[in-house]
NUVEX-416059 format. One line per 2 residues: number of its first residue (from 1); their letters; for each residue x, y, z of N, C-alpha, C. Coordinates in steps of 0.2 Angstrom, whole numbers. Example, Ala and Ser with C-alpha at 12.3 -4.5 7.8 and 13.67 -1.06 7.14 Angstrom:
1 = AS = 66,-28,39,62,-22,39,66,-16,39; 64,-11,35,68,-5,36,64,0,39
***
This chain:
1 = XX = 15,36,67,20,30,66,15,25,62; 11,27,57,6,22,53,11,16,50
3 = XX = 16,17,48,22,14,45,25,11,48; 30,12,55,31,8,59,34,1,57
5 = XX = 41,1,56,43,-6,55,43,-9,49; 39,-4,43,39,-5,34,44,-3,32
7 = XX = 44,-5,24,53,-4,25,50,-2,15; 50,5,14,48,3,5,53,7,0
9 = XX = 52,5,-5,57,6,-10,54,11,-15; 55,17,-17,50,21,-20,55,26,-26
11 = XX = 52,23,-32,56,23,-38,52,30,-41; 55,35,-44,56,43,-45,55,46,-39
13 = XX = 60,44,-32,57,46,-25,60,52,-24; 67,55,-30,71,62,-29,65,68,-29
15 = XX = 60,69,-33,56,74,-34,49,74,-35; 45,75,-33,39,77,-36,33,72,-31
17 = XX = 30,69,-33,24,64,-29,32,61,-26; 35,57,-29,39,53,-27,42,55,-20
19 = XX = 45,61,-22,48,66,-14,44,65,-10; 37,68,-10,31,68,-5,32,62,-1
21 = XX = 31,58,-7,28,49,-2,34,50,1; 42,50,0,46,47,3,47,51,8
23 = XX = 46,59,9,47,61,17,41,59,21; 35,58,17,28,56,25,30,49,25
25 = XX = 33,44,22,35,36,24,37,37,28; 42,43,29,50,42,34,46,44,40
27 = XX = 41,50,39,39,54,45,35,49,50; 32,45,45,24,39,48,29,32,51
29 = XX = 37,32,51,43,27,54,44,21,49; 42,22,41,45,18,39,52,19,36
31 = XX = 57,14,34,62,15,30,63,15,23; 65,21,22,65,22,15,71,23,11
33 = XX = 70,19,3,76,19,-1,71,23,-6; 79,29,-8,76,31,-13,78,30,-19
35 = XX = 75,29,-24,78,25,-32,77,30,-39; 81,32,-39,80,38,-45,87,38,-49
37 = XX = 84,44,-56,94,43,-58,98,48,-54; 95,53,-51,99,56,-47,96,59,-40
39 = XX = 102,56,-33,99,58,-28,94,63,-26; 99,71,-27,93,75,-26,96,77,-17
41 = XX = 92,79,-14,92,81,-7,84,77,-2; 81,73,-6,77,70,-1,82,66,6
43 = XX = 85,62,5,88,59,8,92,63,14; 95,68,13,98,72,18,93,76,22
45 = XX = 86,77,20,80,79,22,78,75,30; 74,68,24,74,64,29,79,62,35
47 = XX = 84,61,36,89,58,38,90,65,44; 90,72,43,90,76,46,85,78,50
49 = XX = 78,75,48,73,75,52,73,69,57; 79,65,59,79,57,61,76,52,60
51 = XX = 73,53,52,71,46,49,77,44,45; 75,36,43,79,32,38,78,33,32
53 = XX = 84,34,28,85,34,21,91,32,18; 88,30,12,96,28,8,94,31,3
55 = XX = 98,31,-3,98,32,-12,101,27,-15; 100,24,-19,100,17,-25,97,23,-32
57 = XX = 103,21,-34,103,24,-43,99,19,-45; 93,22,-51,88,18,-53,85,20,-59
59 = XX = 86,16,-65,83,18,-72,80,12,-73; 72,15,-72,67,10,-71,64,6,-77
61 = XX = 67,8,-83,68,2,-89,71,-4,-89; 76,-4,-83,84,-9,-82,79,-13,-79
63 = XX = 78,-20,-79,77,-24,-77,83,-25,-73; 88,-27,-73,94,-27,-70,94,-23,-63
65 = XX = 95,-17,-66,95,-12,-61,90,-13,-55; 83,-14,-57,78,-16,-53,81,-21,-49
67 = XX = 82,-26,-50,84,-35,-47,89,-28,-42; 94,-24,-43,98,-23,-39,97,-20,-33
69 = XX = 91,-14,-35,87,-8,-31,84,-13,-27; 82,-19,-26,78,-24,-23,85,-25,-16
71 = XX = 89,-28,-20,94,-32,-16,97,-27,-11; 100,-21,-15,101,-14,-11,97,-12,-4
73 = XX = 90,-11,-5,85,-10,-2,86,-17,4; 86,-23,2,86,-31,8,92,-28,13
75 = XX = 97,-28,8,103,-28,12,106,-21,17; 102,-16,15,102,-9,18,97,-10,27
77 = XX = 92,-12,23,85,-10,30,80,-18,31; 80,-22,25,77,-29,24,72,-30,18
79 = XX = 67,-35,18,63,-35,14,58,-30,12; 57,-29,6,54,-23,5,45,-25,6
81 = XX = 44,-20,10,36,-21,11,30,-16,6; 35,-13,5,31,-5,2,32,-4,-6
83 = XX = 29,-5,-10,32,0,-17,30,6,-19; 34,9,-19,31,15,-23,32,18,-33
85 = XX = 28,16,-36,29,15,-42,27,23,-44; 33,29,-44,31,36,-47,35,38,-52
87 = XX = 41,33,-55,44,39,-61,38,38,-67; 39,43,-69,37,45,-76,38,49,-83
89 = XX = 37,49,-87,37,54,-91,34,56,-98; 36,62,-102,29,62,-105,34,69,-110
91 = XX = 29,67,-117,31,74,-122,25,75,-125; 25,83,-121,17,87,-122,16,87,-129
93 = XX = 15,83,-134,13,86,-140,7,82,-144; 4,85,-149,-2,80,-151,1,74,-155
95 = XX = -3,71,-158,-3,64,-162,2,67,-167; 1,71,-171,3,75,-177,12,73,-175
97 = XX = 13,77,-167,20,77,-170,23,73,-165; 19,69,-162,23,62,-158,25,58,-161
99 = XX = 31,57,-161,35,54,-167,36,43,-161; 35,40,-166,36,34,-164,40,33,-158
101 = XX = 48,36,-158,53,35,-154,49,40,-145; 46,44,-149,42,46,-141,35,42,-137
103 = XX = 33,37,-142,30,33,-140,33,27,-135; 37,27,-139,39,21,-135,43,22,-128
105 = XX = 47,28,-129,51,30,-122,43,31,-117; 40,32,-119,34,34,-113,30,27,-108
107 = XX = 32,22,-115,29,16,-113,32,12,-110; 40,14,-112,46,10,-108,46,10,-101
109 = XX = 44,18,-100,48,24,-92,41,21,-88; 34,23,-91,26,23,-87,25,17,-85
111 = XX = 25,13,-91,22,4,-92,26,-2,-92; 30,1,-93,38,-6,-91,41,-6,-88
113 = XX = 40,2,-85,45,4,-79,40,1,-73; 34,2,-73,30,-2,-68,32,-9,-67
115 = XX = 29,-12,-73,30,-20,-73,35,-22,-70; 41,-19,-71,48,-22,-70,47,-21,-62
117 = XX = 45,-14,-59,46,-14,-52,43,-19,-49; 34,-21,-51,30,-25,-47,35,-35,-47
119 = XX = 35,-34,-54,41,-40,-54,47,-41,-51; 50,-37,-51,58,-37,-45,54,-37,-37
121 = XX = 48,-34,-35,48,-34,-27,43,-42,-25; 41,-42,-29,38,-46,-27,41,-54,-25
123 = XX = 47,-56,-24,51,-61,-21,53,-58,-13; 52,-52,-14,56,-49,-6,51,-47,-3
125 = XX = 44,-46,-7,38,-45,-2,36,-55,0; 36,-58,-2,35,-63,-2,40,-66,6
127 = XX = 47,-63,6,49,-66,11,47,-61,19; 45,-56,16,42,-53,22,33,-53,23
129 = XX = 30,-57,20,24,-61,21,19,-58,21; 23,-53,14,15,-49,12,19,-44,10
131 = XX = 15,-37,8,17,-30,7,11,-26,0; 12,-20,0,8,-15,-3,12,-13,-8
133 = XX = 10,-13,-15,10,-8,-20,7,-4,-24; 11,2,-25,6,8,-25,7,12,-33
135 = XX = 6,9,-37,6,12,-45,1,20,-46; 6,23,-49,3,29,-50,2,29,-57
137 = XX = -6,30,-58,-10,31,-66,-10,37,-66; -15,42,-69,-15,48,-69,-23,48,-70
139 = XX = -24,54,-70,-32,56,-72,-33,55,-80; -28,55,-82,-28,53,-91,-32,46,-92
141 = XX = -29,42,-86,-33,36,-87,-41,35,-86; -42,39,-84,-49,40,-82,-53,46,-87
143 = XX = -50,49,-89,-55,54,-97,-51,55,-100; -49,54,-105,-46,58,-111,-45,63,-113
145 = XX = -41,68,-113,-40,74,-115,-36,73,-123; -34,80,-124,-32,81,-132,-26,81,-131
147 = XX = -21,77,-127,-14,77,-127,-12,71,-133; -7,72,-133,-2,66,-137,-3,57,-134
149 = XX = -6,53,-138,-7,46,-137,-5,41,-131; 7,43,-132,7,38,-125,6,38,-120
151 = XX = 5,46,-117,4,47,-110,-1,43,-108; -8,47,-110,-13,41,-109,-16,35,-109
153 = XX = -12,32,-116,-11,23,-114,-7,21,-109; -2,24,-109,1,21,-103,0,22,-96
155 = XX = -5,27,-96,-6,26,-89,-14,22,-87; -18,22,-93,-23,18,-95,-20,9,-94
157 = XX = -15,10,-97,-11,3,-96,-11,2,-88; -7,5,-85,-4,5,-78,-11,4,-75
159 = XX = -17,6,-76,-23,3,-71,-25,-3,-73; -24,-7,-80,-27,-13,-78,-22,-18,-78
161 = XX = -12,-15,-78,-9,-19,-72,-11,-19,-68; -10,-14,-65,-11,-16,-55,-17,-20,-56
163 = XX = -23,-22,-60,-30,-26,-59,-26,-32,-59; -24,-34,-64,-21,-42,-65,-15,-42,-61
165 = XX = -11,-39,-59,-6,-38,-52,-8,-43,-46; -14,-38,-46,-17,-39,-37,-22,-45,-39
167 = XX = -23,-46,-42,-27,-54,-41,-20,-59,-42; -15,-59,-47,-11,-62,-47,-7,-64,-40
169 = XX = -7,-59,-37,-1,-60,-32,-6,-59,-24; -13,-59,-25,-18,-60,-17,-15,-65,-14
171 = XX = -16,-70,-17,-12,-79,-13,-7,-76,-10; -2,-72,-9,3,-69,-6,5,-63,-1
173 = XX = -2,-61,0,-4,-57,4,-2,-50,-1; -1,-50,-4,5,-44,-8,-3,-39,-12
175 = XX = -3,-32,-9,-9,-29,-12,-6,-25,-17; -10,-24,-23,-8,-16,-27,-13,-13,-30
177 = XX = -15,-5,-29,-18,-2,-32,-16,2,-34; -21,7,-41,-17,12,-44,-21,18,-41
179 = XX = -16,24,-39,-17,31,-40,-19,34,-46; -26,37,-45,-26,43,-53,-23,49,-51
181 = XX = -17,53,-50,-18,61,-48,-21,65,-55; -23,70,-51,-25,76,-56,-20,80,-57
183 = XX = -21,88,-58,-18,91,-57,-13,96,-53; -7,91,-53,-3,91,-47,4,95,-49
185 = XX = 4,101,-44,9,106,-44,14,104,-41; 20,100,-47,25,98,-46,31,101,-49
187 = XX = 38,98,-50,42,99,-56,40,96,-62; 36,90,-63,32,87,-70,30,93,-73
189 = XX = 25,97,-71,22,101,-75,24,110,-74; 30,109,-69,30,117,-66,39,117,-68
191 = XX = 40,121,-74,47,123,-76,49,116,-80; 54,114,-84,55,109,-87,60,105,-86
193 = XX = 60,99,-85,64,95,-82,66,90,-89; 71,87,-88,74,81,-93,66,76,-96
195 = XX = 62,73,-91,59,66,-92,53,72,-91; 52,77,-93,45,80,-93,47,88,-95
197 = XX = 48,89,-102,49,95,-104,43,99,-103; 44,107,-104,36,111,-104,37,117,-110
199 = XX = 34,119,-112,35,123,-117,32,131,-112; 31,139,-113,27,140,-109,20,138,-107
201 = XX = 21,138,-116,10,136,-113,9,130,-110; 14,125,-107,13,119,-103,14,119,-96
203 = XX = 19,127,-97,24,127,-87,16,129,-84; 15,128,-79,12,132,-74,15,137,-70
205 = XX = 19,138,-71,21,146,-70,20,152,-75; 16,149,-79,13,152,-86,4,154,-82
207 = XX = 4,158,-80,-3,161,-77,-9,159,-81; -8,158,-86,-14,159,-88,-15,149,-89
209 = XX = -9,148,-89,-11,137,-90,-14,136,-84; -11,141,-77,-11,139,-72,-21,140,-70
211 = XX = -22,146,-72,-29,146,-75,-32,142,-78; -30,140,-81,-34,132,-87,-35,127,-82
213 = XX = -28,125,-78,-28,118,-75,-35,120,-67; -33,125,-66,-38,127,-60,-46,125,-62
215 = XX = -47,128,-68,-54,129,-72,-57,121,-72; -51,115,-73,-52,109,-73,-53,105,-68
217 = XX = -52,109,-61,-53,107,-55,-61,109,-53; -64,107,-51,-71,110,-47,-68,112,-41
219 = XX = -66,105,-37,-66,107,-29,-63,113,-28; -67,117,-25,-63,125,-20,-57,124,-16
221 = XX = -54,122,-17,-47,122,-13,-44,128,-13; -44,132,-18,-39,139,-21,-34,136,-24
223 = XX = -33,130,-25,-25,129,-28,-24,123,-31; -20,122,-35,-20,114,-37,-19,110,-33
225 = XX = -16,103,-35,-16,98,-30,-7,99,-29; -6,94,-23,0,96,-21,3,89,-20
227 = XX = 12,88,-20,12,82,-19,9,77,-13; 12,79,-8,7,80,0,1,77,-4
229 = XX = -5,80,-8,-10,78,-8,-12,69,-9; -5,69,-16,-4,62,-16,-1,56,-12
231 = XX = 3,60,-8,7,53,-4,4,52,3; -3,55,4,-8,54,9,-12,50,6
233 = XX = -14,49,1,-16,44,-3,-10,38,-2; -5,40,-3,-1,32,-4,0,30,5
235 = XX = -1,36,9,1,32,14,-5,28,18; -10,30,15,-18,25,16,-15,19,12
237 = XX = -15,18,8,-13,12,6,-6,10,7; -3,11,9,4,7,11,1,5,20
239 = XX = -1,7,24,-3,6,28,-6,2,28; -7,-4,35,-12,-8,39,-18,-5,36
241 = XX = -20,-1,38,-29,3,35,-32,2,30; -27,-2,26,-29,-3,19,-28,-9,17
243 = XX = -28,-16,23,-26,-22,23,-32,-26,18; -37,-26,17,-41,-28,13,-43,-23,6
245 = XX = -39,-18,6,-41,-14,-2,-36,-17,-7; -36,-20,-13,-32,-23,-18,-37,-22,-25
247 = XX = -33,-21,-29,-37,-21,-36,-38,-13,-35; -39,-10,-32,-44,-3,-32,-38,1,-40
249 = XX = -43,7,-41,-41,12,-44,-44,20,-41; -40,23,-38,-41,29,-34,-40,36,-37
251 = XX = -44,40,-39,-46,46,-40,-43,50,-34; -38,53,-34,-34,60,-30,-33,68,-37
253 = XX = -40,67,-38,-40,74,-44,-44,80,-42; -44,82,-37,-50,88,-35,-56,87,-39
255 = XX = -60,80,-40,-65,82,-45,-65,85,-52; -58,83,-55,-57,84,-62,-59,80,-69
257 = XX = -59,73,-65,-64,67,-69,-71,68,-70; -73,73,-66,-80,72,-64,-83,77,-70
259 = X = -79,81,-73,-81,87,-80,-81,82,-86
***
């Protein structure tokens, strides 16, 4: 019960990292809103294992929408103490064939769609006299590969928000740091979904990428990274345990920035 009495609102929380965090928030007693474009089955999960949950539709370029998932969240369980900053999305292809309109949708969803959340919570953490936000960067931000440009800026972006974030908003007690994951065996990169297409040589159910992405990892685990692996990281920092970490940028890559 690390959570106990938090109450957080965590935006792509139908699937993937986001899913992760939102069933261990619920497990460790906090109350959780899920905010995505569509429910999904976490919610009936949670809720059947006797934690709290709701769902708030959320398209995390809406400012609007934001200001609502906020109020939704107050008015459901209270002020929000938690953020979980997880939607994303990304189109696997090089410079050659990223077409302008793919840049932008990636900087709207990664880097705007941040900004607007840390902006919407931060009047409802402030009534509840303090709280954690947890922006997810990627390892992109941390070494460059030979992918297409927006992913990378934008997730290179989304660490030195969180920087200017958490010194803006200390006076408030309100913390934020970014997560880098690595190579995390989710729906992102395992079969194709709307906000993260794959081709086969991108799915990881394509053996032999699934061999690439491994080769990229050092640490011996036997397996890629899992969402679990991330939302153990978010729940260190959403937690008391992590009342004086702020500014941080945190590597959750089995040693894949380390090559």
């Amino acid at each position: 019960m690390r959570l106990e009495g938090k109450i957080a609102l965590i935006s792509g929380g139908a699937s993937g990292i986001g899913r992760a965090e939102a069933v261990l928030f619920a497990r460790e007693g906090a109350a959780v809103v899920i905010a995505d474009l569509q429910a999904g089955e976490v919610v009936d999960e949670i809720t059947a294992a006797g934690g709290r949950a709701a769902f708030v539709q959320l398209d995390v370029r809406d400012a609007d929408a934001w200001e609502a998932a906020v109020n939704f969240t107050e008015l459901t369980f209270g002020p929000v103490t938690i953020l979980g900053n997880n939607a994303g999305t990304n189109f696997r292809v090089g410079w050659d064939e990223q077409t302008p309109e793919m840049w932008q949708t990636v900087l709207d969803v990664n880097l705007n769609g941040t900004y607007l959340g840390i902006r919407a919570v931060v009047p409802s953490m402030r009534k509840a006299g303090g709280g954690s936000i947890i922006n997810i960067a990627s390892s992109a931000a941390l070494k460059q590969g030979s992918g297409g440009p927006a992913y990378a800026t934008s997730k290179t972006a989304v660490v030195g928000l969180s920087r200017n974030a958490a010194l803006a908003h200390a006076g408030d007690n309100i913390r934020v740091n970014a997560l880098c994951p690595g190579h995390v065996d989710t729906p992102f990169i395992r079969g194709s979904q709307p906000h993260s297409e794959n081709t086969w040589s991108t799915d990881i159910a394509n053996p032999d990428n699934y061999a690439h992405r491994m080769e990229q990892q050092p640490l011996a685990i036997g397996r890629l990274q899992s969402g679990e692996d991330i939302a153990y990281g978010s729940l260190y920092l959403a937690s008391d345990e992590s009342s004086t970490v702020t500014g941080a940028t945190i590597a959750i890559d089995g040693g894949s920035t380390l090559l």
